[in-house]
N, C-alpha and C positions, 0 to 999 in steps of 0.2 A: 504493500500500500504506500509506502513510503515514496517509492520513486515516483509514485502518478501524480501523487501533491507535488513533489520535486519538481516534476518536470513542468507542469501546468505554470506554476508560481514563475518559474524561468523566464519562460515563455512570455507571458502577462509583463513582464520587466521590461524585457526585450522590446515589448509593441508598447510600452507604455514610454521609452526612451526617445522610440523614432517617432511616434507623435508627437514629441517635444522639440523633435528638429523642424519647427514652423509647420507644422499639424499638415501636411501635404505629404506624405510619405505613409498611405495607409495599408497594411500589410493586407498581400494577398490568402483566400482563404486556403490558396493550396498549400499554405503552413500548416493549418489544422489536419489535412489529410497529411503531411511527411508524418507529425505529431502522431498522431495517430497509428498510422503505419508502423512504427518505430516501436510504439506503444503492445501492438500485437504480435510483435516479431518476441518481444518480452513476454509475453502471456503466458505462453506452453510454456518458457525454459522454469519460470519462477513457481508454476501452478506443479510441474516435475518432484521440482527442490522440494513446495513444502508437504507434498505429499509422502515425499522418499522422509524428508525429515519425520512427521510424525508419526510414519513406520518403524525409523530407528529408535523415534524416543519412549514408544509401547515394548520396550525391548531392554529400558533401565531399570535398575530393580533397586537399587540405591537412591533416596533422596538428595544427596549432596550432588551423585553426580548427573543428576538434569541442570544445574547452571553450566555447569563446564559444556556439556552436550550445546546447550543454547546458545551460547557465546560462540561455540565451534561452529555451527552453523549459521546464526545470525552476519557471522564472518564470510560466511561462504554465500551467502542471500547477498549483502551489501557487495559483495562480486561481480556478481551476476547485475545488479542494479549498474552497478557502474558502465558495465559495455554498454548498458543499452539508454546511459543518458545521450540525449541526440547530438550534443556536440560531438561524444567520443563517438558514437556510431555512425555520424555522418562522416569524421576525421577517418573511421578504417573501413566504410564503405567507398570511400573516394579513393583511396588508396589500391583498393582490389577493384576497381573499375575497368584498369587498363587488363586485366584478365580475360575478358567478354569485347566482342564486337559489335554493332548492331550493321549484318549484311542484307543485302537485298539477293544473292546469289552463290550462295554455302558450295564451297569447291566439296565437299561430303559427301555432298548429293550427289556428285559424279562419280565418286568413286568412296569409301566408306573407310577407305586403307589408311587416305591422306590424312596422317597425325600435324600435331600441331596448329598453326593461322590458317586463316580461309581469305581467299580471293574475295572482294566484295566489292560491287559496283554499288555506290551512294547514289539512290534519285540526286536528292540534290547535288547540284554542282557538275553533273555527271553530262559529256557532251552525246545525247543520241544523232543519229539521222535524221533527217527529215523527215524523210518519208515514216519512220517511226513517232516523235514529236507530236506529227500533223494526223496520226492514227491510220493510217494507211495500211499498215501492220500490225498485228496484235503484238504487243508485248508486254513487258513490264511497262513501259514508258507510259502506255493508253489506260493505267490505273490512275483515276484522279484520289483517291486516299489508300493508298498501299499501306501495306503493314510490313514494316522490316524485319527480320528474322533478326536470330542471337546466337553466337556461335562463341565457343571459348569453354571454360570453366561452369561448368553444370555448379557447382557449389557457391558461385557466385552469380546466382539467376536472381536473389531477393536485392542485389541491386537493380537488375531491369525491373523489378516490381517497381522499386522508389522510382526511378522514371521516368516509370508510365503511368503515374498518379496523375489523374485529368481534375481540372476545372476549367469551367466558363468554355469546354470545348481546345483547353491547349496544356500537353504535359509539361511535366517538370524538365523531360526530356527536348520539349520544344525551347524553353528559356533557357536550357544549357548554350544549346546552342546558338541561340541570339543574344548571349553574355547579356543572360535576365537576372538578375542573383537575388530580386526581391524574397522568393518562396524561402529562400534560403537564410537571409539577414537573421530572422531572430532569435534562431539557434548559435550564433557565430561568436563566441567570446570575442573577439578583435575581427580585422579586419582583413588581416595574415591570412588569418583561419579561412576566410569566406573565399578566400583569392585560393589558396591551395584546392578546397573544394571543388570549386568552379575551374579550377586546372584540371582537379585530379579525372571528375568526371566528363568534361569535354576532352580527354584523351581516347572515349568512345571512339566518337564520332571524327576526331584529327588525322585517322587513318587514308590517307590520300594511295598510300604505294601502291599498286596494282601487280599482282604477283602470282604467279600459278607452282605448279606442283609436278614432281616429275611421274606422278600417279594418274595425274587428272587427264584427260583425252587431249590429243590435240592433233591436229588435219597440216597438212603439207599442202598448200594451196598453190597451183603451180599458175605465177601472172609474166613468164616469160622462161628464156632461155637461163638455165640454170639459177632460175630466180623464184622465189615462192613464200608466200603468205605464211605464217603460222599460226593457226587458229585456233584456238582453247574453247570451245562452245560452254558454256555455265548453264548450268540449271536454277531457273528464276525461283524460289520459294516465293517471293509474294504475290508471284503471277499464279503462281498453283494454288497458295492458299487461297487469293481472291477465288479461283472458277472453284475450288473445294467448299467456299463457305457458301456460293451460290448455289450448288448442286443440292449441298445439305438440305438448305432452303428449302429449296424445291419439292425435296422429298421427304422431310420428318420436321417441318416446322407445324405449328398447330393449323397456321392457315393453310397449308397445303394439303395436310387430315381432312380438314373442313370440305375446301373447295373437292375433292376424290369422294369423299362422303354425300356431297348432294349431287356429284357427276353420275352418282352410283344409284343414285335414287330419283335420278331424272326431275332436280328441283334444280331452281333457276340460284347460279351464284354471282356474286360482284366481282368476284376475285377470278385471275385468269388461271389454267390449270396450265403448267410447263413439267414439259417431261423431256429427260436424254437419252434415249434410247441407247443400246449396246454397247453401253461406258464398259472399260475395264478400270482393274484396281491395279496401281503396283505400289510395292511394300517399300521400304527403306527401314534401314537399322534394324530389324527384322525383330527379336524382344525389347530390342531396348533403343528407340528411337530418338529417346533424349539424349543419345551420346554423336544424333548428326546435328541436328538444332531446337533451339525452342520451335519454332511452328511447326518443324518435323512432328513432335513429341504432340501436339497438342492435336495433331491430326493422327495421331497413332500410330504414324508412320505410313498413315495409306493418302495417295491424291491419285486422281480419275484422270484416265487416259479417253480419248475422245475417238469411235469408229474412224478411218480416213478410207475405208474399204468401199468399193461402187454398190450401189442400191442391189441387191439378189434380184437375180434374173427370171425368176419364176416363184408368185408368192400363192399360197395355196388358196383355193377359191370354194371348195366343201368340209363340210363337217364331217370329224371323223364318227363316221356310222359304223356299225357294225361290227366292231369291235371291243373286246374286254376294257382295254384300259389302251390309256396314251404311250403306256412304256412298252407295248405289243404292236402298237400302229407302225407300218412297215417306212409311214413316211418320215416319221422320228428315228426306228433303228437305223433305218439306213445312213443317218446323218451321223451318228455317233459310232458307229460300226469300226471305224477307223482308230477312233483313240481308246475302246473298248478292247481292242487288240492291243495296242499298246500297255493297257494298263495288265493283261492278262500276261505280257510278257516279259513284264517287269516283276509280276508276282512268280515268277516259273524258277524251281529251286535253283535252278544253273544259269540262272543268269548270271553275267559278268559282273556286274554294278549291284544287285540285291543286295540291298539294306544299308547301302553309302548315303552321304549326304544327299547327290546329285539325282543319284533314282529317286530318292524318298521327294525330292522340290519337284520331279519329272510326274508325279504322281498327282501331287498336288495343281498342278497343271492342267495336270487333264482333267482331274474330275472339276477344276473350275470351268473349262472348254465342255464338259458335257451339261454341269447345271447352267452355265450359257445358252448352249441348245439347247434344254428344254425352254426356256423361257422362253426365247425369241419362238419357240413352233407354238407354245401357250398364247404369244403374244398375235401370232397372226391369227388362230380361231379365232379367240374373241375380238379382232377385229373385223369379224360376218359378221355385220350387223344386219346383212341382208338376209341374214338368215335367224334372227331373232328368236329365241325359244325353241331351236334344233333340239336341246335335250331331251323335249317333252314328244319330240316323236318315237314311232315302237322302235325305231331301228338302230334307237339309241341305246346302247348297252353298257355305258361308261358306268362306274361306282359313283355316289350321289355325291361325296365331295370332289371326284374329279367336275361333276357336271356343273357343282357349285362358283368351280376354279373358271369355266372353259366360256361359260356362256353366262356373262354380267350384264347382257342386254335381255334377257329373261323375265317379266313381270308380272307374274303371277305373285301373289301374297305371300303366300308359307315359302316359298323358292326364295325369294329375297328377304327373307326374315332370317331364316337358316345361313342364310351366306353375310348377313350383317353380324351374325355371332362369329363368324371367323375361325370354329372348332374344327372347320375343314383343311385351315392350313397345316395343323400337325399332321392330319391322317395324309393326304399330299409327301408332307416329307417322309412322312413313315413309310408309305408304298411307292417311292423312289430310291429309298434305302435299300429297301428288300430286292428291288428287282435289281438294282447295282449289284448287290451281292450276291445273287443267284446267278446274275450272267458270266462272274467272274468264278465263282466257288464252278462252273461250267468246266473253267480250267486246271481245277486243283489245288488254287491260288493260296499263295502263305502257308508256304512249309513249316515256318517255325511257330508255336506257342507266342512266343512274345511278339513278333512281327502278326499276327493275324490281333494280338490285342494290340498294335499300336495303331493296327490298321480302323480295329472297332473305335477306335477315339478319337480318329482322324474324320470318318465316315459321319462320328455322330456330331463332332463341333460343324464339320459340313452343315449338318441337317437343321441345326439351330439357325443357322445362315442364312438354309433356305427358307426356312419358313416364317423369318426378319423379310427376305426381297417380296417372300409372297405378301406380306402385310403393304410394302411399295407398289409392289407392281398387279396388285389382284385385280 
């Protein structure tokens, strides 16, 4: 309790001082948030202490010696208080700043190898093309509020917290760099102080050197007779994360539930419904995404890959009649037929590669290429709308959540009651399970005890996944 009076009363001095320099000098409120901030970075370490303390002290059995116990720790409290008065913790957050970058294009992402700095192109300052500039080209450039990644020391990320502490629409990160030092003034014993800060932390962003990596790709551009270009391509983080947080939108924000929900129920919405068709996912960092950069980490390491493949040449124009199920219809196996063989051949005890890294990510591949094709063949039925309530004819022989899944333009009452409870999308994943495994167990598949159980857990995280895109894409 002590430090929180401490630091309040400081504070209150501080802005009570510069009011006195001709009452023109009125402190910004993004003091309150450093304050603050600074305040909750203390919470856990102090809320730890006195809990571990009066664990130890149910553990004295002598009354004399709880003073000495209290003194030894009250010592050890008033410790802890100290780093986290905001002069000292702004003094050795400034100082661990030059640890962290703030990039707009993480050399990481190109390769995962490259230890140490990362190449970073600053919006600001930064000279594009024209043709870039003027948006001609998508790039990072044609972001008008990009978000810059963080790359460096994962242990010094609670200085990008302090910041990116916003008021009135501008961070603390923004005043650094327009040598703002208002937010800062009324923590600052002297004036030293506030100058070192204001050093230590615009060492961020003072990174001008432009520098690659002998890991990172680079192109041999040939622009004459033994003459040639060297070209480092970079991977934009804030261009990914921009199309990642629009994707998201799109598909798991409440207004996009919404607008899918009265699409689905043929009621009239305000909102537009946008969809991306045949996105892929690819991974970075692979468990541990916070070791390429912060926006890597905050996106899990996954951003969306966009079709560039030509429109399919022949898209299907009848409902599948007369058949069992989708995963029997000869116009699905046949499409899958191909990496179905491959995953059967990578299961086969003698294979060369069985149970390496390389097979086991070759696996993984495929079964995402085959839950790919089911979609996309889910996605053209129910785009018959010409053929509206096909289930309900005799020649329909699908199981009732497949028919739940296949024909959403269907409007009969109990038919769309049943498919608004959504219980159909587990039984969907559960009988795309079964028949994956029955066409491979076909081949013998997973010799060993442990590989057929790595495979069960591989199949079933699959199936939670699928029946996540069924809840997007139903």
């Amino acid at each position: 309790m002590s430090i929180f009076l401490r630091v309040r009363v400081k504070v209150v001095c501080h802005r009570s001082a510069i009011f006195c320099k001709g009452g023109m000098m009125e402190c910004s409120s993004l003091s309150d948030k450093i304050l603050d901030y600074i305040i909750n970075r203390a919470k856990p370490k102090l809320e730890t202490h006195d809990k571990q303390t009066e664990k130890e002290r149910r553990k004295i059995e002598k009354p004399k010696d709880v003073a000495k116990f209290d003194a030894k720790f009250s010592k050890l409290r008033s410790e802890i208080e100290a780093i986290y008065v905001p002069a000292s913790w702004l003094t050795v957050a400034a100082k661990r700043a030059k640890q962290i970058e703030f990039v707009t294009h993480p050399v990481k992402l190109s390769n995962p190898l490259i230890k140490g700095g990362s190449s970073c192109l600053a919006l600001k300052g930064a000279e594009f093309p024209q043709s870039m500039s003027e948006g001609e080209v998508l790039s990072t450039a044609s972001l008008v509020d990009a978000k810059l990644d963080v790359v460096g020391n994962a242990a010094a990320l609670d200085v990008v917290g302090l910041l990116q502490l916003e008021h009135g629409g501008k961070t603390l990160a923004a005043c650094i760099q327009e040598q703002d030092a208002k937010p800062l003034e009324p923590f600052a014993e002297n004036s030293d102080q506030l100058k070192d800060w204001m050093r230590g932390f615009g060492a961020i962003f003072s990174s001008t050197y432009l520098r690659s990596h002998k890991y990172a790709k680079q192109l041999y551009f040939p622009v004459g007779e033994r003459e040639y270009h060297l070209l480092a391509p970079l991977y934009s983080s804030s261009l990914v994360h921009a199309v990642y947080e629009r994707i998201a939108r799109a598909r798991f924000s409440e207004q996009a539930k919404e607008t899918r929900k009265a699409w689905r129920r043929s009621r009239f919405s305000e909102n537009i419904q946008v969809e991306y068709p045949d996105t892929a996912i690819q991974i970075h960092g692979g468990t541990k995404p916070q070791n390429i950069s912060m926006l890597t980490s905050r996106r899990r390491g996954r951003s969306y890959l966009f079709s560039c493949g030509p429109p399919g040449g022949q898209v299907r124009s009848t409902p599948p009649l007369m058949v069992q199920s989708i995963f029997m219809a000869d116009d699905f196996t046949h499409r899958v037929n191909k990496e179905i063989l491959q995953l059967q051949n990578c299961f086969e005890p003698n294979h060369k590669n069985n149970g390496d890294v390389n097979c086991k990510s070759i696996r993984d591949d495929l079964l995402d290429i085959i839950v790919d094709t089911l979609f996309q063949y889910g996605a053209e039925i129910q785009s018959l709308t010409s053929h509206a309530g096909w289930t309900r004819l005799v020649d329909c022989k699908l199981s009732l959540p497949e028919q739940l899944w296949l024909d959403p333009h269907r409007r009969d009452g109990s038919f769309m009651l049943k498919r608004e409870k959504k219980e159909w999308q587990g039984e969907i994943a559960a009988e795309f399970v079964f028949w994956l495994n029955k066409r491979l167990k076909s081949a013998a598949y997973l010799g060993s005890d442990s590989e057929h159980s790595e495979w069960e857990a591989v199949v079933e995280k699959k199936s939670k996944l699928f029946k996540e895109d069924l809840e997007v894409f139903a």
